[in-house]
C-alpha positions as a Markdown table, in Angstrom:
| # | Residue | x | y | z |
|---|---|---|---|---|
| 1 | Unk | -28.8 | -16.3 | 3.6 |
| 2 | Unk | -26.2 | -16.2 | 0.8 |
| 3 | Unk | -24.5 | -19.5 | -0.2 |
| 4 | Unk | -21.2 | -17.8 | -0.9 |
| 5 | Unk | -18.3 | -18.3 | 1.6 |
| 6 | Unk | -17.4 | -15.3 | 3.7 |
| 7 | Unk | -14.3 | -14.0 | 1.6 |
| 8 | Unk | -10.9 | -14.4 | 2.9 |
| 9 | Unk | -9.5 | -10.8 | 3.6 |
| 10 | Unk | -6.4 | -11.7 | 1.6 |
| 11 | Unk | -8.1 | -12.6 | -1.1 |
| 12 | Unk | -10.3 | -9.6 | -1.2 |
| 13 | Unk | -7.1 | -7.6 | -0.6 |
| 14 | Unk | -5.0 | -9.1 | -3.8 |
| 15 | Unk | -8.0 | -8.5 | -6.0 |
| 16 | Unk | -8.0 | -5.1 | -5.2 |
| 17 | Unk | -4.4 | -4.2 | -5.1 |
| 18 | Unk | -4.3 | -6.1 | -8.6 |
| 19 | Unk | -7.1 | -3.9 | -9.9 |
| 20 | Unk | -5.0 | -0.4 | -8.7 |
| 21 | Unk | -1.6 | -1.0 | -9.3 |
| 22 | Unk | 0.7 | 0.3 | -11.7 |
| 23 | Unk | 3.6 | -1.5 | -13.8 |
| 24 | Unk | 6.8 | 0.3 | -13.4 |
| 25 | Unk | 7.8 | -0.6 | -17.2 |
| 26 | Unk | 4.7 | 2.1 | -18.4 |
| 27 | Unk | 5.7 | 4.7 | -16.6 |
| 28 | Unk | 9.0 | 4.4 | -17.6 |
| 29 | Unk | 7.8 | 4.1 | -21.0 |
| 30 | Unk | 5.2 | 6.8 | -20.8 |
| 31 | Unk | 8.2 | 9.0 | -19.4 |
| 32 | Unk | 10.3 | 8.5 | -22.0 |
| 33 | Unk | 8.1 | 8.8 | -25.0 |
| 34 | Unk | 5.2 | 10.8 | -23.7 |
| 35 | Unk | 7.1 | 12.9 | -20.4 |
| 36 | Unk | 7.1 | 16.0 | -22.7 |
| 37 | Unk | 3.5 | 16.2 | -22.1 |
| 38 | Unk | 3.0 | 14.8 | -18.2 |
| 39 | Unk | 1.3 | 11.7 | -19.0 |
| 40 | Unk | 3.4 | 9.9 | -16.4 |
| 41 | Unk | 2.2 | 11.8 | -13.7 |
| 42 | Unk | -1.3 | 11.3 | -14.4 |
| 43 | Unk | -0.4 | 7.4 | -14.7 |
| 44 | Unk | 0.1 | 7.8 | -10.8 |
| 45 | Unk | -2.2 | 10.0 | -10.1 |
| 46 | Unk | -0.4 | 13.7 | -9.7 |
| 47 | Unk | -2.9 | 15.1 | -11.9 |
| 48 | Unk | -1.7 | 18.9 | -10.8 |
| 49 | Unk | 1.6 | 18.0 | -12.0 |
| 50 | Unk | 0.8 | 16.3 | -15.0 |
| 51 | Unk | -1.4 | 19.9 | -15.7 |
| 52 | Unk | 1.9 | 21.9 | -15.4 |
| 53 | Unk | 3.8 | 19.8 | -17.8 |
| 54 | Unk | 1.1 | 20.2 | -20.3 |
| 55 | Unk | 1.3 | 23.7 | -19.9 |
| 56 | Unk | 4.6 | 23.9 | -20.5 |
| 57 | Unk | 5.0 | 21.8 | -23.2 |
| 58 | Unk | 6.1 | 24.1 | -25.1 |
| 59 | Unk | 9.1 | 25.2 | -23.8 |
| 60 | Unk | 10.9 | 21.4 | -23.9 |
| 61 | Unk | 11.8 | 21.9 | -20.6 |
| 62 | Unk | 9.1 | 19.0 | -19.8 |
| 63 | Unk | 10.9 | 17.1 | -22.0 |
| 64 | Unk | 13.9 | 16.8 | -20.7 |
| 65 | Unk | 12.4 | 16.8 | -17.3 |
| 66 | Unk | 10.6 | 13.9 | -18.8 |
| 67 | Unk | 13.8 | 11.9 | -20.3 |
| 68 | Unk | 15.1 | 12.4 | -16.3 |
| 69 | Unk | 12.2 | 11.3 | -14.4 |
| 70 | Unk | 12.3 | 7.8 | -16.6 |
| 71 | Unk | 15.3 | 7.0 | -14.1 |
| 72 | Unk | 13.2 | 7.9 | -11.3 |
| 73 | Unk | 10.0 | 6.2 | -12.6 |
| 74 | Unk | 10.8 | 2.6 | -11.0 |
| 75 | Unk | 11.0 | 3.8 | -7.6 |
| 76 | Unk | 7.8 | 6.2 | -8.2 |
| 77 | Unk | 5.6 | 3.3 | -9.2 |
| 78 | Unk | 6.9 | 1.5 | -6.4 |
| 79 | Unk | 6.1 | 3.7 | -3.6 |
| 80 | Unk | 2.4 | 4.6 | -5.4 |
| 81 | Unk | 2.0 | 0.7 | -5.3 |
| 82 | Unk | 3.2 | 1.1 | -1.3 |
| 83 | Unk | 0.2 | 3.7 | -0.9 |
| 84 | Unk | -2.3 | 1.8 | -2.7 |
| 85 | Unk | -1.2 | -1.0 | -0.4 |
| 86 | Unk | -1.4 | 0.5 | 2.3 |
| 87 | Unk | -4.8 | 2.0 | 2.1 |
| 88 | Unk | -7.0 | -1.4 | 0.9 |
| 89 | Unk | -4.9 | -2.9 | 4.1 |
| 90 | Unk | -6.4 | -0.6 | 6.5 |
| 91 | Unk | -10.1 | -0.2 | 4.2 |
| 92 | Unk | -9.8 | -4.0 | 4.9 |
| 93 | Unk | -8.9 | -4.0 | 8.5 |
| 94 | Unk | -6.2 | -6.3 | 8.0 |
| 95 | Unk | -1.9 | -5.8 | 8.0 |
| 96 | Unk | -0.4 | -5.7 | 4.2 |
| 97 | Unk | 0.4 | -9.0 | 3.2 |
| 98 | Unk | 4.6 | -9.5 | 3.1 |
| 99 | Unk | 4.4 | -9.9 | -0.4 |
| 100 | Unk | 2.4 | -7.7 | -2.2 |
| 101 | Unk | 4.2 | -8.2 | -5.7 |
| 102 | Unk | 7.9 | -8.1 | -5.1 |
| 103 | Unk | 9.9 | -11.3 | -3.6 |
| 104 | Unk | 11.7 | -10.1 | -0.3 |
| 105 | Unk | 9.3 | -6.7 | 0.2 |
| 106 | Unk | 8.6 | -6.3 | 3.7 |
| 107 | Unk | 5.6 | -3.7 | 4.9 |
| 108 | Unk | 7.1 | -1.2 | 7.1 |
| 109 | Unk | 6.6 | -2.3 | 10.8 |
| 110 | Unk | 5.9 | -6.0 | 9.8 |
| 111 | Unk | 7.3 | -7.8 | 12.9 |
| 112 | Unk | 7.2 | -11.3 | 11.7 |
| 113 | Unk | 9.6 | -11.2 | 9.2 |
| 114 | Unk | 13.8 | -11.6 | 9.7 |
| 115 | Unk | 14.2 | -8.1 | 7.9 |
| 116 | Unk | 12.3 | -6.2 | 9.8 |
| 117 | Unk | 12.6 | -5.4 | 13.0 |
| 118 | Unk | 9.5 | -5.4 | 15.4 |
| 119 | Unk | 7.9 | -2.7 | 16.1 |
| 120 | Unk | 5.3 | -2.4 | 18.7 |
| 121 | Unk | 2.5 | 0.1 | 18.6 |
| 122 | Unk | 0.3 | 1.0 | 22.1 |
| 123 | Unk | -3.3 | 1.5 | 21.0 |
| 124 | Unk | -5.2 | 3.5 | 23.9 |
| 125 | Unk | -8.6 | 3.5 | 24.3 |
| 126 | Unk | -11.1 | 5.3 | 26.2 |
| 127 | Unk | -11.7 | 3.4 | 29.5 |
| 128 | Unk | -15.4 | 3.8 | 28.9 |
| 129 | Unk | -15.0 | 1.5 | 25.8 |
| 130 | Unk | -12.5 | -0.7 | 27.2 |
| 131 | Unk | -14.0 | -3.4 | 29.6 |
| 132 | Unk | -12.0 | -6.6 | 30.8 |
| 133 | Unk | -11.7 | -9.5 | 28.7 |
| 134 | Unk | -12.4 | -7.4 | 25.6 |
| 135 | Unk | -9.0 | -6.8 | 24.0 |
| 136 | Unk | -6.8 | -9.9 | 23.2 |
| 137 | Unk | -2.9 | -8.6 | 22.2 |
| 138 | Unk | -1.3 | -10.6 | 19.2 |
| 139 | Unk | 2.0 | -12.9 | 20.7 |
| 140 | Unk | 3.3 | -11.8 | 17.5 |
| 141 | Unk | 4.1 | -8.2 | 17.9 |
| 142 | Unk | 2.0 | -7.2 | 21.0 |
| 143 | Unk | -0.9 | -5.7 | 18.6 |
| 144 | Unk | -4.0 | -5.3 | 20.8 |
| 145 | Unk | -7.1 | -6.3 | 19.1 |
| 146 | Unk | -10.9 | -6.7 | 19.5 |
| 147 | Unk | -11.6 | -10.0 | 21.3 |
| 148 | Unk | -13.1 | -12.9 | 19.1 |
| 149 | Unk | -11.5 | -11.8 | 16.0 |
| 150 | Unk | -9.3 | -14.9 | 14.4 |
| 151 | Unk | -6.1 | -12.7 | 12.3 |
| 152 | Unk | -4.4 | -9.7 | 14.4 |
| 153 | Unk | -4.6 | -6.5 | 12.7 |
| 154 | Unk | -1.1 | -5.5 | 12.9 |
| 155 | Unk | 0.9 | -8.3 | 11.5 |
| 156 | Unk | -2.1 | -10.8 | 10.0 |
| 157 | Unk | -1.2 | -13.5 | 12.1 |
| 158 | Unk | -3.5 | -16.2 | 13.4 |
| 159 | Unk | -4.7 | -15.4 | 16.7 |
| 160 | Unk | -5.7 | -18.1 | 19.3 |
């Protein structure tokens, strides 16, 4: 038996997202100075398109393109972020934390917060699975979730 706490899922969940994020200032950076040759899109992982810039590097027409997409770089690291986000959340079985970086972010479909508006999701499951008294539903947005777990997988709330 291991002496080590059983790890908060939030915690595990911020220590991954910190390890796979990107910062929005180097890819503007890397789109300015280095766009000629792709090196942004292969700083959020669109490795095809960062191929196609370098083989058209040549031309300058990546280059401008490059000098462009440093506008669009912001909003590009943001949603990649979003993805990255999004996937440790559900690897972890737990919803994406409201804050994930950015004050005022809300996760699309988080119920619990004044911005969003809730949004309920049905979950159906074969009857052979489902027995009485084995599904509890969240009383914050109606999520229905394995019985004896302590945090609803929709909106992370504490269950009773």
């Amino acid at each position: 038996m291991s002496t080590m706490p059983y790890p908060n899922p939030q915690a595990v969940f911020q220590q991954q997202y910190e390890a796979v994020r990107r910062d929005e200032v180097v890819g503007v950076v890397l789109a300015l100075f280095l766009g000629c040759f792709g090196i942004h899109h292969f700083y959020l992982g669109r490795v095809g398109l960062g191929i196609v810039y370098i083989l058209f590097s040549w031309t300058g027409i990546p280059a401008i393109l490059g000098f462009i997409e440093c506008f669009f770089m912001p909003g590009r690291v943001r949603m990649y972020n979003a993805v990255q986000a999004a996937g440790l959340a559900a690897a972890l079985g737990i919803g994406i934390p409201g804050y994930v970086g950015y004050p005022g972010w809300v996760a699309p479909g988080y119920a619990g917060h004044a911005y969003a508006p809730p949004v309920y999701v049905s979950v159906q499951t074969p009857a052979a699975i489902t027995t009485e008294g084995t599904l509890d539903a969240c009383p914050n947005c109606r999520q229905v979730n394995p019985a004896g777990v302590r945090f609803c997988s929709g909106c992370g709330a504490r269950l009773a």
